[in-house]
C-alpha positions in Angstrom: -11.5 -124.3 5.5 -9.1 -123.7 3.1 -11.1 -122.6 0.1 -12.8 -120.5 2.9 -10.0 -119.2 4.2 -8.7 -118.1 0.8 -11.6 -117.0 -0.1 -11.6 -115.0 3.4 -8.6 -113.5 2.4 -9.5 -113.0 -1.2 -12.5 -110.5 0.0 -10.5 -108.6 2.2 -7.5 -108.1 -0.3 -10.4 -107.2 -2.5 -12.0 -105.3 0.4 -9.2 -102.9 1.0 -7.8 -102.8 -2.2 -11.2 -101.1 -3.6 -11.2 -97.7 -1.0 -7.4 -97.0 -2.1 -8.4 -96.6 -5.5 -11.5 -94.9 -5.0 -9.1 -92.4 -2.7 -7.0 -91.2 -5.1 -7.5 -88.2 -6.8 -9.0 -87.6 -10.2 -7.4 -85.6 -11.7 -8.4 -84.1 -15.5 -5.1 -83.4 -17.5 -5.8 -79.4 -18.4 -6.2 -79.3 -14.3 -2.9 -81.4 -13.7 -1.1 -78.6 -16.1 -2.6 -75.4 -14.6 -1.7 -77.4 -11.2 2.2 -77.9 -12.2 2.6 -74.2 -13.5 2.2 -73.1 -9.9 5.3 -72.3 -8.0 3.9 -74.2 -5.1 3.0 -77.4 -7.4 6.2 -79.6 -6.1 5.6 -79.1 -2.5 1.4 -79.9 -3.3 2.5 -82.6 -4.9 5.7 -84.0 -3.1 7.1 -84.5 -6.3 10.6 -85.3 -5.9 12.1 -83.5 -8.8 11.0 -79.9 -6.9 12.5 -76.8 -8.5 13.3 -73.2 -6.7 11.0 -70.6 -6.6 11.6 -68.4 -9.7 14.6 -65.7 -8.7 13.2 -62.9 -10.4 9.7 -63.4 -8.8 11.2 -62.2 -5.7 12.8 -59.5 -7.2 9.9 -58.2 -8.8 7.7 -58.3 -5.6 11.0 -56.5 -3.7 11.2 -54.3 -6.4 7.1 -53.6 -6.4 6.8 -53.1 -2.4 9.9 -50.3 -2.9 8.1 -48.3 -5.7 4.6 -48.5 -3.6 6.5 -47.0 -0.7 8.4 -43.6 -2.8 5.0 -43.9 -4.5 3.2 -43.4 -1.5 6.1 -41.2 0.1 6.1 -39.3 -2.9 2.3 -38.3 -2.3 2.6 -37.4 0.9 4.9 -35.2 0.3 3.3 -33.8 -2.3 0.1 -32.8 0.0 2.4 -31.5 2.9 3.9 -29.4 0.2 0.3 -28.0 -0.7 -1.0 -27.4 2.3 2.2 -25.1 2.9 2.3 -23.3 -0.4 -2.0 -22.3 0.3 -1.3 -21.0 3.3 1.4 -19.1 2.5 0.7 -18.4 -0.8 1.0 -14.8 -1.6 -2.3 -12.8 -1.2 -3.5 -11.1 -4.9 -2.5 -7.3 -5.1 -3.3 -4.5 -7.4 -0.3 -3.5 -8.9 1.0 0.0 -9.8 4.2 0.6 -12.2 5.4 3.6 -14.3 8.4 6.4 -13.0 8.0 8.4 -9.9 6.1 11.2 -10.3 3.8 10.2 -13.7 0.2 8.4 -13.6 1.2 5.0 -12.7 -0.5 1.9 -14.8 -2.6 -0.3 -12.4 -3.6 -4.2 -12.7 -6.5 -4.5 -10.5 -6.5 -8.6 -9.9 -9.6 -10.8 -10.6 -9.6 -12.2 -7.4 -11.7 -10.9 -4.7 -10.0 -8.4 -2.3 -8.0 -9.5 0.9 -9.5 -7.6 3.0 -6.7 -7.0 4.9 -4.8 -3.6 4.9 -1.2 -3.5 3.2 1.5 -1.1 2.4 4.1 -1.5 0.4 7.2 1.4 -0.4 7.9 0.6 -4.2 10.1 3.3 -4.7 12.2 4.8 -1.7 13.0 8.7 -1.7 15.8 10.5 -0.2 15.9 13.7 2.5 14.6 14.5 5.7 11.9 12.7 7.5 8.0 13.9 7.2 7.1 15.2 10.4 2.9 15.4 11.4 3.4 19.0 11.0 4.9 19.1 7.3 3.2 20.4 4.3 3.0 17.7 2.2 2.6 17.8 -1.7 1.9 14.3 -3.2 -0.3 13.2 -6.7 -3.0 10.4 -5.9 -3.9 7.3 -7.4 -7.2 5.6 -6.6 -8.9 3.0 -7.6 -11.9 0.3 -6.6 -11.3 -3.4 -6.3 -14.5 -4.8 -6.2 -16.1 -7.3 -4.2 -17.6 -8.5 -8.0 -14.8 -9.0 -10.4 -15.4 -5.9 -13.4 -14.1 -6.0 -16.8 -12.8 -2.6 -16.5 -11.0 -0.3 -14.0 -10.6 3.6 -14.2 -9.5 5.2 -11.1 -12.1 7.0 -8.6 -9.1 9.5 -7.8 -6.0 10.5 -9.9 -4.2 14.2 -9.2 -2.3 13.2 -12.3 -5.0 13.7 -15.3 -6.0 16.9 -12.6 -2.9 18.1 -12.7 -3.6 19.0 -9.0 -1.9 17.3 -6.6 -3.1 16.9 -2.5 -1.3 19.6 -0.8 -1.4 19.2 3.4 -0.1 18.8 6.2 0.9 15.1 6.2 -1.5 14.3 9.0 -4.5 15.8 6.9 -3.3 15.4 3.4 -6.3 12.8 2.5 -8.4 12.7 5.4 -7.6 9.0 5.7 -6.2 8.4 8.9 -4.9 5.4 7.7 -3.2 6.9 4.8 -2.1 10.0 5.9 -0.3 8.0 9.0 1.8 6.1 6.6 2.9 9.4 5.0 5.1 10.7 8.2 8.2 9.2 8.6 8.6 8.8 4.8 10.8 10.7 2.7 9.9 13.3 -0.6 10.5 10.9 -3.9 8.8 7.9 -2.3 6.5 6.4 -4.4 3.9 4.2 -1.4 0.7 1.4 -2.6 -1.2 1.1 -0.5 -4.9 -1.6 0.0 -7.4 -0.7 2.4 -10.0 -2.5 3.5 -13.7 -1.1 3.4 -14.1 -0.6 7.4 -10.4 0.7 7.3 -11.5 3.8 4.7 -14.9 4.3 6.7 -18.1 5.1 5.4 -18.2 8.8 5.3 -15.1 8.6 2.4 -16.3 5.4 1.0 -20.1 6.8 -0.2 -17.8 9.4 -1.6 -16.1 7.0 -4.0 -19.0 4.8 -4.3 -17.2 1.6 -2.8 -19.1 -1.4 -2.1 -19.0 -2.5 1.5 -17.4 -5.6 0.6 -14.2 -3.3 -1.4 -11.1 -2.2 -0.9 -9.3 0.6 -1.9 -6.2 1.0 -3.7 -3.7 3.5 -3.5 -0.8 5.0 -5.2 0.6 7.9 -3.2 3.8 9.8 -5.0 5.3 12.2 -2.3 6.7 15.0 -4.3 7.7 17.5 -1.7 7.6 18.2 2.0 8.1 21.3 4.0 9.5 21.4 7.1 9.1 24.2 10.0 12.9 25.6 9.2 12.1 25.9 5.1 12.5 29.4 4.0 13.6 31.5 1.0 16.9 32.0 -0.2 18.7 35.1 -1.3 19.8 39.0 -0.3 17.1 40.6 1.1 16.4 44.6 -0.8 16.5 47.5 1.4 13.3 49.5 1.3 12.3 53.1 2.1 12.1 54.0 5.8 8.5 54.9 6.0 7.9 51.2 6.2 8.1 48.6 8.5 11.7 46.7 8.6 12.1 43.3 8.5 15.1 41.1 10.0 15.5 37.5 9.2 15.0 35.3 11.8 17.5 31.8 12.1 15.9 28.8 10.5 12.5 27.6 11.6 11.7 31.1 13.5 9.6 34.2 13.2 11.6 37.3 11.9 11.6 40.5 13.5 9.3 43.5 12.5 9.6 46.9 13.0 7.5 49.6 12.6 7.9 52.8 11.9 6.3 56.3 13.7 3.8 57.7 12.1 0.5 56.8 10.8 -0.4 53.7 8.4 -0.6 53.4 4.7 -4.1 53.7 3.7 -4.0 51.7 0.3 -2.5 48.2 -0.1 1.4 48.3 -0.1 3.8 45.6 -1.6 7.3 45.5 -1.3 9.3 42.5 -2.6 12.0 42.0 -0.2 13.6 38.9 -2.0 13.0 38.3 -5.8 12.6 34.5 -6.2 13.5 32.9 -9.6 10.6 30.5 -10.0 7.4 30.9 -11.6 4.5 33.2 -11.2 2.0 32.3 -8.7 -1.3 31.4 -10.8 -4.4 32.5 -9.3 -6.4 29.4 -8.3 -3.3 27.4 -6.8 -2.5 26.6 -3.2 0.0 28.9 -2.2 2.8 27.3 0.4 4.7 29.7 2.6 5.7 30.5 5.8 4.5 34.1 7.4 4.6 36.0 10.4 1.8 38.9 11.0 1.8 41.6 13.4 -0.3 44.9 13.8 0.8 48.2 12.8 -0.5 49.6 16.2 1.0 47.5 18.5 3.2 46.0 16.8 2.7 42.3 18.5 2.4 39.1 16.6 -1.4 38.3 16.5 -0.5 35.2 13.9 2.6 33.1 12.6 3.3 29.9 10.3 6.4 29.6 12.9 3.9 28.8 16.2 2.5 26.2 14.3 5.4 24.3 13.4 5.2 24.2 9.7 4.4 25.9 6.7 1.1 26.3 5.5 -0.8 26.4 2.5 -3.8 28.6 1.1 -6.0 28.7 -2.1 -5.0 32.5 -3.5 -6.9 34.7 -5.9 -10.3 32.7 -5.6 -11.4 34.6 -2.1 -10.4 32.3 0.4 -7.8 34.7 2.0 -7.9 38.4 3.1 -8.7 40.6 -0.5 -5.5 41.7 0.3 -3.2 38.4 -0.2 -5.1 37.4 -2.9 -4.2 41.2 -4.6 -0.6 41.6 -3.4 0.6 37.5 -3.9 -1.0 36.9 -7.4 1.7 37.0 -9.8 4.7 36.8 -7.7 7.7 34.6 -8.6 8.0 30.9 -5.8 11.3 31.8 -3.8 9.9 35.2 -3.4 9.8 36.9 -0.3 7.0 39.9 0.0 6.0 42.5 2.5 3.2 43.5 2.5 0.8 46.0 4.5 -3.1 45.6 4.4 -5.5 48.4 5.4 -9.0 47.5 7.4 -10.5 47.2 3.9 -7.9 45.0 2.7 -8.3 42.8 5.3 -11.0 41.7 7.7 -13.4 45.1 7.4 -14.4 47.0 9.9 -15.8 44.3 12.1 -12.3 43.1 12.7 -11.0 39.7 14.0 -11.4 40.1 18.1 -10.2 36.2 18.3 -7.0 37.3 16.8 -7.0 40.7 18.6 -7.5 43.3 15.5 -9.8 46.0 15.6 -11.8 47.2 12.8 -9.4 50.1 12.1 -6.6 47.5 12.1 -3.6 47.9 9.8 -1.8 44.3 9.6 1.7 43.6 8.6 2.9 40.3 6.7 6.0 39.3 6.0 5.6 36.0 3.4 7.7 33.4 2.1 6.4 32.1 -1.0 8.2 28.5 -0.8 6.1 26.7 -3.8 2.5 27.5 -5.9 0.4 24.1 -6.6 
């Protein structure tokens, strides 16, 4: 029983001594040093001689996780930023620089137009107000900026190299409403730039400059000079001989008075300079811009005046597109001038007369003009 006992015992010591070894781990020495250069190794292992985890570890991951967050903060801002600065980004322009009153130098951009109408006053004058009714003298710039970017730009307008400038009242100087609006209120010696859009110009003016329906049109305006209803001439008025009407000065802005004489009228064209201006001669071919008052030798009575309209008014002189007898009697006169003069029925509107205006055929008229500029 013994020896069986022992034995017995010997099996089961061997018994249970066998699975404890087969239990353990094998473990390769290259795996048990990749194993220990973890940071977790001591705790894996239950080692008892367990070290920290490394300081600066931690510090680099702190230090990582507050880079990634500027980083990222950094970024957005970056794309809010953006998104602001594109929509409110400034639109492209053409733009026009040189001194007031000389042929400007443009930069037409690449970009394709706006399409959106701007004005902009780059130079800002000085005087009275432009009133709708004002005569308006201003030089034009205009040019096309195409839908299609060109490699070259010359202007489609420019009173400069015409040495003509528009001369108007300022709510027909261009025949753009959109223009000529911008014009009253303004002052002479502003320089305006202006961008309209194709359906702002309309097609009528467009298919006159050739602009694309997807172009705008660019503007410099230079508003030289502007006359108002009270602008008049300056200086002693001459006494003349009886035998013809006389004239009295009215206050500013109105008519003056005419008198005529008894007796019968002159039957040739008469001219009497009542004021001598000091400016230069009127040039035939120029718009003339005056103010006059005209009455009939017969009756005497107003039949037409400058003063009822509110504001001078201009007319081409010498090339027929007055009475014969304007463009006879104001060619060659001096601007600051004012003239009498007295136009017989051939002189004037023949023998068919004007019955609109109330003169007859055998009609003598009277004018009394100021000559206030030649352009």
């Amino acid at each position: 029983m013994s020896e069986v006992e022992g034995r017995e015992e010997t099996e089961t010591e061997g018994t249970e001594e066998e699975p404890q070894q087969d239990a353990r781990p094998k473990v390769t020495m290259p795996q048990a040093r990749d194993i220990s250069r973890s940071e977790f190794t001591p705790h894996a292992l239950g080692s008892k001689n367990r070290s920290a985890p490394r300081k600066g570890t931690r510090k680099a991951a702190k230090r990582r996780q507050i880079i990634y967050s500027v980083a990222g903060a950094v970024v957005v801002l970056a794309l809010i930023g953006a998104g602001i600065w594109w929509e409110t980004r400034p639109a492209p322009s053409v733009k026009f620089k040189g001194a007031f009153g000389k042929a400007p130098s443009v930069s037409v951009p690449k970009a394709k137009p706006a399409v959106k109408q701007s004005v902009k006053e780059l130079i800002h004058g000085s005087g009275p107000k432009i009133s709708t009714n004002d005569f308006v003298v201003a030089h034009l710039v205009a040019y096309q900026w195409a839908a299609k970017p060109q490699k070259t730009h010359e202007p489609l307008l420019d009173t400069f190299k015409q040495n003509k400038p528009a001369a108007n009242t300022a709510s027909q100087l261009t025949g753009l409403p959109a223009l000529d609006k911008e014009i009253v209120g303004r002052t002479p010696g502003t320089r305006l730039e202006l961008t309209l859009p194709y359906k702002v110009v309309g097609d009528q003016v467009a298919q006159a400059l050739k602009l694309g329906a997807g172009d705008d049109l660019v503007l410099s305006v230079d508003v030289l000079k502007a006359y108002g209803k009270t602008a008049s001439v300056q200086g002693t008025q001459q006494k003349i001989d009886a035998q013809f009407p006389q004239v009295t000065p009215g206050a500013p802005g109105q008519a003056p008075t005419v008198k005529i004489p008894s007796g019968s009228a002159p039957k040739k064209l008469e001219v009497q300079t009542l004021i001598e201006g000091t400016g230069k001669a009127v040039a035939k071919g120029q718009t003339l811009v005056g103010q006059y008052d005209g009455v009939l030798w017969r009756t005497g009575k107003e039949f037409d005046s400058s003063y009822k309209h509110g504001a001078p008014a201009g007319f081409p002189i010498g090339v027929g597109q007055v009475i014969p007898g304007w463009d006879k009697a104001l060619v060659g006169k001096k601007i600051g001038s004012r003239v009498l003069v007295i136009v017989p029925p051939k002189e004037g509107y023949g023998s068919t007369g004007s019955p609109q205006a109330g003169i007859k055929g055998t009609d003598t008229l009277v004018f009394v003009v100021d000559i206030l500029d030649a352009i």
